[in-house]
Biopython code that builds the backbone (N, CA, C, O; Angstrom):
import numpy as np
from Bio.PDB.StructureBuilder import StructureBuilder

atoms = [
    (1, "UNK", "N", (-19.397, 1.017, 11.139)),
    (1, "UNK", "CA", (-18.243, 1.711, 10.643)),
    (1, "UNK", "C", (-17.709, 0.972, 9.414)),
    (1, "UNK", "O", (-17.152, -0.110, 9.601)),
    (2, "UNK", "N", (-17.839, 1.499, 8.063)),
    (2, "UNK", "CA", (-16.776, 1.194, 6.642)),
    (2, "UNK", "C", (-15.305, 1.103, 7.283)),
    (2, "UNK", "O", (-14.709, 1.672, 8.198)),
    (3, "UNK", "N", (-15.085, 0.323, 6.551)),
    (3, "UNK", "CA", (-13.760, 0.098, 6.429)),
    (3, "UNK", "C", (-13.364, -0.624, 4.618)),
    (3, "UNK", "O", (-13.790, -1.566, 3.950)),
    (4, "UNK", "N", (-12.353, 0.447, 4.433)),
    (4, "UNK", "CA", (-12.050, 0.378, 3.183)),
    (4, "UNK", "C", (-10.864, -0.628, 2.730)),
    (4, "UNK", "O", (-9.752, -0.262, 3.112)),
    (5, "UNK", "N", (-10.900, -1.764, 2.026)),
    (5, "UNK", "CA", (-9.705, -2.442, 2.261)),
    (5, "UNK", "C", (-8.508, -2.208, 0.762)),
    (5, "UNK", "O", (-8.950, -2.283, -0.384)),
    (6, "UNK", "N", (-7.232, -1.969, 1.006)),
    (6, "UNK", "CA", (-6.523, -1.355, 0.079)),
    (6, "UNK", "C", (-5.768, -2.529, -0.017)),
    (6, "UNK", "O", (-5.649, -3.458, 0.782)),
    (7, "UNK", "N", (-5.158, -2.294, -1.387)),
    (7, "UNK", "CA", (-4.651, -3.753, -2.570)),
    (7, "UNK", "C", (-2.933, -3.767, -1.631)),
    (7, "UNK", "O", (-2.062, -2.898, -1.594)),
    (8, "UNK", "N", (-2.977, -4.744, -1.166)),
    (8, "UNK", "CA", (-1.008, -4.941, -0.322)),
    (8, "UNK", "C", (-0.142, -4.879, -1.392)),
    (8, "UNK", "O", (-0.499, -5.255, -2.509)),
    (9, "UNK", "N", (1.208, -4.347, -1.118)),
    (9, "UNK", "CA", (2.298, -3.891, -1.857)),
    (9, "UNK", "C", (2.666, -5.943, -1.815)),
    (9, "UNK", "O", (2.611, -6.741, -0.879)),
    (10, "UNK", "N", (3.041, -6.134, -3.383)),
    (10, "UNK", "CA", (3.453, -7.607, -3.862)),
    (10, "UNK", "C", (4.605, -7.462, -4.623)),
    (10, "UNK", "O", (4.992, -8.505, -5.149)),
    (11, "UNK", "N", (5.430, -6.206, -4.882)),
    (11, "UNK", "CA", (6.242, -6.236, -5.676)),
    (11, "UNK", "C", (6.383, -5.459, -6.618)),
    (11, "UNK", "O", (7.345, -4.755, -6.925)),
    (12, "UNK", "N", (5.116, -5.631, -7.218)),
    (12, "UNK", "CA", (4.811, -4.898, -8.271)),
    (12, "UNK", "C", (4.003, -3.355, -8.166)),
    (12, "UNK", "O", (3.801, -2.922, -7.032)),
    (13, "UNK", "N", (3.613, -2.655, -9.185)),
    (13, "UNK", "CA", (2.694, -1.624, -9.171)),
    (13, "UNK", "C", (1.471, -1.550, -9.332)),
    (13, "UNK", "O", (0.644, -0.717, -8.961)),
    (14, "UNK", "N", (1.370, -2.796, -10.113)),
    (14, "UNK", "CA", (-0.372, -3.099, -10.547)),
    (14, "UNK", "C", (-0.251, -4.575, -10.588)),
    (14, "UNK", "O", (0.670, -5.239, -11.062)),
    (15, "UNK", "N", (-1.539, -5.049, -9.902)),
    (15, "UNK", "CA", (-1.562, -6.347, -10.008)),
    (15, "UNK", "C", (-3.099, -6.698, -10.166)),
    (15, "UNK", "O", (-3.876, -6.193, -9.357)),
    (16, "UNK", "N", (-3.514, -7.412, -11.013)),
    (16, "UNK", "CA", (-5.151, -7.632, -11.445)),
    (16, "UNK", "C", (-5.749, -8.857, -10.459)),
    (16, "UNK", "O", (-5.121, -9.818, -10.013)),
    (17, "UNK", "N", (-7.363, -8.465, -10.236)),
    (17, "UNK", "CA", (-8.348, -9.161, -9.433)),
    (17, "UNK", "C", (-8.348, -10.303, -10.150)),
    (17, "UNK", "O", (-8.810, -10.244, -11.290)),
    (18, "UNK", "N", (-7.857, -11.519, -9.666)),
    (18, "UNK", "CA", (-7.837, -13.006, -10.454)),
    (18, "UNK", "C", (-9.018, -13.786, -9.821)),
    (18, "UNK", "O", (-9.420, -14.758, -10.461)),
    (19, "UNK", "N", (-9.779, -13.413, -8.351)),
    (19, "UNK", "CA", (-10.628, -13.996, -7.673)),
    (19, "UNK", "C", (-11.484, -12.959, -6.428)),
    (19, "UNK", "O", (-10.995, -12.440, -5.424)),
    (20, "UNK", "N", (-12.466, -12.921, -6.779)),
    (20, "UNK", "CA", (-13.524, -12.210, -5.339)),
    (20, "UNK", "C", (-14.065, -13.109, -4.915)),
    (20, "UNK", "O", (-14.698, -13.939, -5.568)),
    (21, "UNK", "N", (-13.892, -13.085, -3.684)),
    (21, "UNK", "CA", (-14.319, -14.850, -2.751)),
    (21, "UNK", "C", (-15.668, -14.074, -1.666)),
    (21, "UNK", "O", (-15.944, -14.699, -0.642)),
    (22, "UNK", "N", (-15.958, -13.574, -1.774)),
    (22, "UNK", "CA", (-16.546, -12.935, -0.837)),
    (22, "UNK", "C", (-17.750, -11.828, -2.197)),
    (22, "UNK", "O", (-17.378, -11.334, -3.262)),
    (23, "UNK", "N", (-19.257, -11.780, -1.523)),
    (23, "UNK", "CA", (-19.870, -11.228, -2.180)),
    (23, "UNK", "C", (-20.854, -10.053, -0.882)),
    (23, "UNK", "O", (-20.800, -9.798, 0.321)),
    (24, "UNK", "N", (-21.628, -9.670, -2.021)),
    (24, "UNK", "CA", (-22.530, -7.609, -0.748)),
    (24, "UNK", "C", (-23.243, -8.713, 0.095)),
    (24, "UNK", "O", (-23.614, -9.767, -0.422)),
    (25, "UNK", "N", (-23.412, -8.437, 1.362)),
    (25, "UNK", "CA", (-23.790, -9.408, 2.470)),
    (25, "UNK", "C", (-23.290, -10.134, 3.202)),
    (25, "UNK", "O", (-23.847, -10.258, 4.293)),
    (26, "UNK", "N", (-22.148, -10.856, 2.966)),
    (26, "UNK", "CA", (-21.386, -11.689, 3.224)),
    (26, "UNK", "C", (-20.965, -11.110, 4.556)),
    (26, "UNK", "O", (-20.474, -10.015, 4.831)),
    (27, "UNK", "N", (-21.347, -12.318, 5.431)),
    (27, "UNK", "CA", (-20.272, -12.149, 7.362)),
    (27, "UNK", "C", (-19.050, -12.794, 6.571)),
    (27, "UNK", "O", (-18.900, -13.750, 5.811)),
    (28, "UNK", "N", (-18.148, -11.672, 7.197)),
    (28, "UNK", "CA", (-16.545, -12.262, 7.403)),
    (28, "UNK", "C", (-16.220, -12.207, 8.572)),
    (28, "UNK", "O", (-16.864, -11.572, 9.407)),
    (29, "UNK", "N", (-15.249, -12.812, 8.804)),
    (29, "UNK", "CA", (-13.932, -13.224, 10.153)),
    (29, "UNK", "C", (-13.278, -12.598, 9.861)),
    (29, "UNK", "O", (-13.140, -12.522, 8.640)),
    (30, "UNK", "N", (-12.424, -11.722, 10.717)),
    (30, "UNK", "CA", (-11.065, -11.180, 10.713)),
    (30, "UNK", "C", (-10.007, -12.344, 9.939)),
    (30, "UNK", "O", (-9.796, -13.500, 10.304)),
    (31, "UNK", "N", (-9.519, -11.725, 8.935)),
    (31, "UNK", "CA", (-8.166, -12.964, 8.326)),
    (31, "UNK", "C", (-9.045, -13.769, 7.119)),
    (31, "UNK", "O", (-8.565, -14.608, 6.357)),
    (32, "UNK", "N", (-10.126, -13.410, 7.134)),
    (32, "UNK", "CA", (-10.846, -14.114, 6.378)),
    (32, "UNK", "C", (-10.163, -13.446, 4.675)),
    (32, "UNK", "O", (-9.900, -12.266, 4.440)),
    (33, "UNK", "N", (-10.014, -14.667, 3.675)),
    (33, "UNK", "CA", (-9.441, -13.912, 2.292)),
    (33, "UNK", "C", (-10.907, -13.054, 1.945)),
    (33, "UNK", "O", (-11.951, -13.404, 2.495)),
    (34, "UNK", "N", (-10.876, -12.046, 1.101)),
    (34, "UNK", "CA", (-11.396, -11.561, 0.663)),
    (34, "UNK", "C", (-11.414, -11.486, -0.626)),
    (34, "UNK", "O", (-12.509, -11.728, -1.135)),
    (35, "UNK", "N", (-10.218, -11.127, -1.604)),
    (35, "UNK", "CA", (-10.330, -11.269, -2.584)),
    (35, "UNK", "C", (-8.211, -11.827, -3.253)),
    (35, "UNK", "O", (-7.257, -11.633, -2.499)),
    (36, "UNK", "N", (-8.081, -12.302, -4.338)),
    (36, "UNK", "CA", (-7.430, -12.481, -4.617)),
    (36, "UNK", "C", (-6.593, -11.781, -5.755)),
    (36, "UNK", "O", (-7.052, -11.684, -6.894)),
    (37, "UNK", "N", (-5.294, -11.276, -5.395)),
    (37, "UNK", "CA", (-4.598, -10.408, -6.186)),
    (37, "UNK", "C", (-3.571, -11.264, -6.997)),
    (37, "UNK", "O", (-3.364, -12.344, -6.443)),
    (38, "UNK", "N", (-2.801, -11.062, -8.274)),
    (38, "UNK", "CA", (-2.094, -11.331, -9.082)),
    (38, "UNK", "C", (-0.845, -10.170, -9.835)),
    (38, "UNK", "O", (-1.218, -9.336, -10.660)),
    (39, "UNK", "N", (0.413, -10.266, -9.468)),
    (39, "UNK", "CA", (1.334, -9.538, -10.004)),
    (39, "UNK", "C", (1.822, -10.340, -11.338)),
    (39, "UNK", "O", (1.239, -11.249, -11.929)),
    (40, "UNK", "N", (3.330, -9.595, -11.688)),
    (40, "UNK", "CA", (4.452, -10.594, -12.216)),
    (40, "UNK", "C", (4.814, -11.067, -11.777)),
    (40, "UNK", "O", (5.343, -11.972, -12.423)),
    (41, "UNK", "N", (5.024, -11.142, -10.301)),
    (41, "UNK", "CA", (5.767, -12.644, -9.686)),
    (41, "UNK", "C", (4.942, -13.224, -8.945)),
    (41, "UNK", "O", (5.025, -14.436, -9.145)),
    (42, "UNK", "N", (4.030, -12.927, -8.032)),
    (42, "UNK", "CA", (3.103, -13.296, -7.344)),
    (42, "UNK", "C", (1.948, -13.468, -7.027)),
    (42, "UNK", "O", (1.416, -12.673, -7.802)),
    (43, "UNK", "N", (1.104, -13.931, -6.441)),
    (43, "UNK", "CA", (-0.142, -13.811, -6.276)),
    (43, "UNK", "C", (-0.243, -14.014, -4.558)),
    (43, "UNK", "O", (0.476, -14.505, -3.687)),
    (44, "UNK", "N", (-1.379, -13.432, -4.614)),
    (44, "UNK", "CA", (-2.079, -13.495, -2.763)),
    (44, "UNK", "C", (-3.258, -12.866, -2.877)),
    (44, "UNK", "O", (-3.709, -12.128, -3.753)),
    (45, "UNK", "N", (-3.785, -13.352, -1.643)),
    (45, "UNK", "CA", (-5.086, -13.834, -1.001)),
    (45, "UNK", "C", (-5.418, -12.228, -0.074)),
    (45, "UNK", "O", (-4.537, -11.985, 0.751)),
    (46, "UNK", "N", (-6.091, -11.609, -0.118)),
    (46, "UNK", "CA", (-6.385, -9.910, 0.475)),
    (46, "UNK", "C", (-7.164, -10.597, 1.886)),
    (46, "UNK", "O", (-8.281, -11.047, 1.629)),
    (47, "UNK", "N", (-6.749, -10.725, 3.240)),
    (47, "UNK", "CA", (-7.368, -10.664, 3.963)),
    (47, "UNK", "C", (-8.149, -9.662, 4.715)),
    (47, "UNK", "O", (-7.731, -8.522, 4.921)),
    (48, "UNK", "N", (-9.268, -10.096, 5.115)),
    (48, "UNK", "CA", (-10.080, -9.033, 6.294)),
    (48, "UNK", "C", (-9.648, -8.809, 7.282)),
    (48, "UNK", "O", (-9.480, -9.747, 8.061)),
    (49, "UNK", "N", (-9.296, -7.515, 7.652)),
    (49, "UNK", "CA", (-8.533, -7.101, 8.527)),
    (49, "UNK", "C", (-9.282, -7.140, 10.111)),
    (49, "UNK", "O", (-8.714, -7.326, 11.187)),
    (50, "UNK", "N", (-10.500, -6.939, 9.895)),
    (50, "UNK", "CA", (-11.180, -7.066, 11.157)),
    (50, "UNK", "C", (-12.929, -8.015, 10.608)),
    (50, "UNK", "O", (-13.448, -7.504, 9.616)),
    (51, "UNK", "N", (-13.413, -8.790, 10.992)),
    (51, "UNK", "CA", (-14.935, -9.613, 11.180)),
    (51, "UNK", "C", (-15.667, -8.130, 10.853)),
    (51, "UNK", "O", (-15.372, -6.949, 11.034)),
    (52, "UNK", "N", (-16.898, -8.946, 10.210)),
    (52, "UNK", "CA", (-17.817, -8.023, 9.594)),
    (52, "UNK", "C", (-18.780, -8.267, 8.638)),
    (52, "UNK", "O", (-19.015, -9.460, 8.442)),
    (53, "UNK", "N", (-19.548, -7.272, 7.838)),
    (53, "UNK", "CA", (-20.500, -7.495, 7.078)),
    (53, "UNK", "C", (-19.241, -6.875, 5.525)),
    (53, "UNK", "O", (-18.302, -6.092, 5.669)),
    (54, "UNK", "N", (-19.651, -7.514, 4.265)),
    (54, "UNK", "CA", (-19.741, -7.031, 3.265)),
    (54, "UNK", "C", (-20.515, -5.891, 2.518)),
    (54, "UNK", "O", (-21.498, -6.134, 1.818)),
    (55, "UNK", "N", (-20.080, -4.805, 2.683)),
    (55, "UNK", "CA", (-21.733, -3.556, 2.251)),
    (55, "UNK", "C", (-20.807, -3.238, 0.863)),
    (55, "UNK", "O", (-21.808, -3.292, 0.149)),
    (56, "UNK", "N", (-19.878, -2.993, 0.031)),
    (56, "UNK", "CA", (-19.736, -3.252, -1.139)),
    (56, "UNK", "C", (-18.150, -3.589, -1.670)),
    (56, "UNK", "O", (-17.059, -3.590, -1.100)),
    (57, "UNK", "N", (-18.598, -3.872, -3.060)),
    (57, "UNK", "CA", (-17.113, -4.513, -3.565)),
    (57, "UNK", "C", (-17.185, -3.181, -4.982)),
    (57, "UNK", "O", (-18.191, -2.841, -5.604)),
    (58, "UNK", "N", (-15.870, -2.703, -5.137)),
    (58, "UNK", "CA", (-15.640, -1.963, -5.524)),
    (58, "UNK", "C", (-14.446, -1.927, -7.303)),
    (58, "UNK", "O", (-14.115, -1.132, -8.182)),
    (59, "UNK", "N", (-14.222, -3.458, -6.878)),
    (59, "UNK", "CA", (-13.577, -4.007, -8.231)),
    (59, "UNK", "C", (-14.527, -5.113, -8.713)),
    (59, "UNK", "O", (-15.551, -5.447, -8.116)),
    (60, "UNK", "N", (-13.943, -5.799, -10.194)),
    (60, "UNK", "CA", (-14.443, -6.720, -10.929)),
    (60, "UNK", "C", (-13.411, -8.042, -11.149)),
    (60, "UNK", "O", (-12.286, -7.555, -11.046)),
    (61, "UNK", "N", (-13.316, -9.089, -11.334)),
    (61, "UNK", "CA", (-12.335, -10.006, -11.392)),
    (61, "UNK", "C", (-11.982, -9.469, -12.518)),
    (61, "UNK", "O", (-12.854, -8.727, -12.968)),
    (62, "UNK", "N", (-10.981, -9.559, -13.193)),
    (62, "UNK", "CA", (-10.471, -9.182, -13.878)),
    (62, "UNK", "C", (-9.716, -7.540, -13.964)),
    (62, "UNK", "O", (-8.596, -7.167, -14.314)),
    (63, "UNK", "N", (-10.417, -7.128, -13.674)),
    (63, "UNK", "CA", (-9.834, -5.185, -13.045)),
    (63, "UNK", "C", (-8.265, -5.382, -12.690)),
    (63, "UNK", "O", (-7.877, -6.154, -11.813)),
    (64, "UNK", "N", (-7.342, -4.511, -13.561)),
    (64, "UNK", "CA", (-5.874, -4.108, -12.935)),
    (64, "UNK", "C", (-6.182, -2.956, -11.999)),
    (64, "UNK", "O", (-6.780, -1.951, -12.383)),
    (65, "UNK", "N", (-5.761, -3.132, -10.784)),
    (65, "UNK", "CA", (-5.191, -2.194, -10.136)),
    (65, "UNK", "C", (-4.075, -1.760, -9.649)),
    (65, "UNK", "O", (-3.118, -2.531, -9.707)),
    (66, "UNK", "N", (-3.847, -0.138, -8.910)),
    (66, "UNK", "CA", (-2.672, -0.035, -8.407)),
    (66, "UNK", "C", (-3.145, -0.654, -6.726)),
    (66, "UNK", "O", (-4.052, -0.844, -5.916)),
    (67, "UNK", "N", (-1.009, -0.804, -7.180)),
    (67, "UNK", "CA", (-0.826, -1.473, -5.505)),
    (67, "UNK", "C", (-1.470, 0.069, -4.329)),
    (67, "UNK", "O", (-0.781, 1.088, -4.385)),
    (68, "UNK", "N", (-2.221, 0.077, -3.766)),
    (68, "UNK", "CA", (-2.387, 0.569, -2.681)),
    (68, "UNK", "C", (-3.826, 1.308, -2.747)),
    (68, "UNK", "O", (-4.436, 2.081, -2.007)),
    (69, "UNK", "N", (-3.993, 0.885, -3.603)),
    (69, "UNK", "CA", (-5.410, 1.404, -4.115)),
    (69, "UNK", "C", (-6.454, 0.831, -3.637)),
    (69, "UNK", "O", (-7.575, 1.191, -3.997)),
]
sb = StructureBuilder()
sb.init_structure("model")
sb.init_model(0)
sb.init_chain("A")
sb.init_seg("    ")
for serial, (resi, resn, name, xyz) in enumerate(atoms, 1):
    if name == "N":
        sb.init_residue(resn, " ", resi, " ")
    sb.init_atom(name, np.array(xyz, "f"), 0.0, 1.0, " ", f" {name:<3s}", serial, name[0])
structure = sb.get_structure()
């Protein structure tokens, strides 16, 4: 089963990929960071919501996105 993981509300509306810690293949742990987000005031760490395989990444470091996207 996919599971799609969406960018957490930080404040802002768009906040850009500053770090992908995790690559296609990759076992994760539940809580495990996945990738790292950047606003105007903040930054944080996107955890895995549930253990699993990596089957794809869908941004680029650098990529702005919207929050919930």
């Amino acid at each position: 089963m996919a599971i799609e993981i969406k960018v957490p509300d930080i404040g802002t509306d768009e906040v850009e990929i500053t770090e992908i810690l995790v690559k296609v293949g990759d076992k994760v742990e539940a809580e495990q960071s996945l990738i790292t987000v950047e606003g105007d005031k903040a930054s944080m760490e996107v955890p895995a919501p549930f253990a699993g395989t990596v089957k794809e990444i869908k941004v680029n470091t650098g990529d702005k996105v919207s929050t919930g996207s």
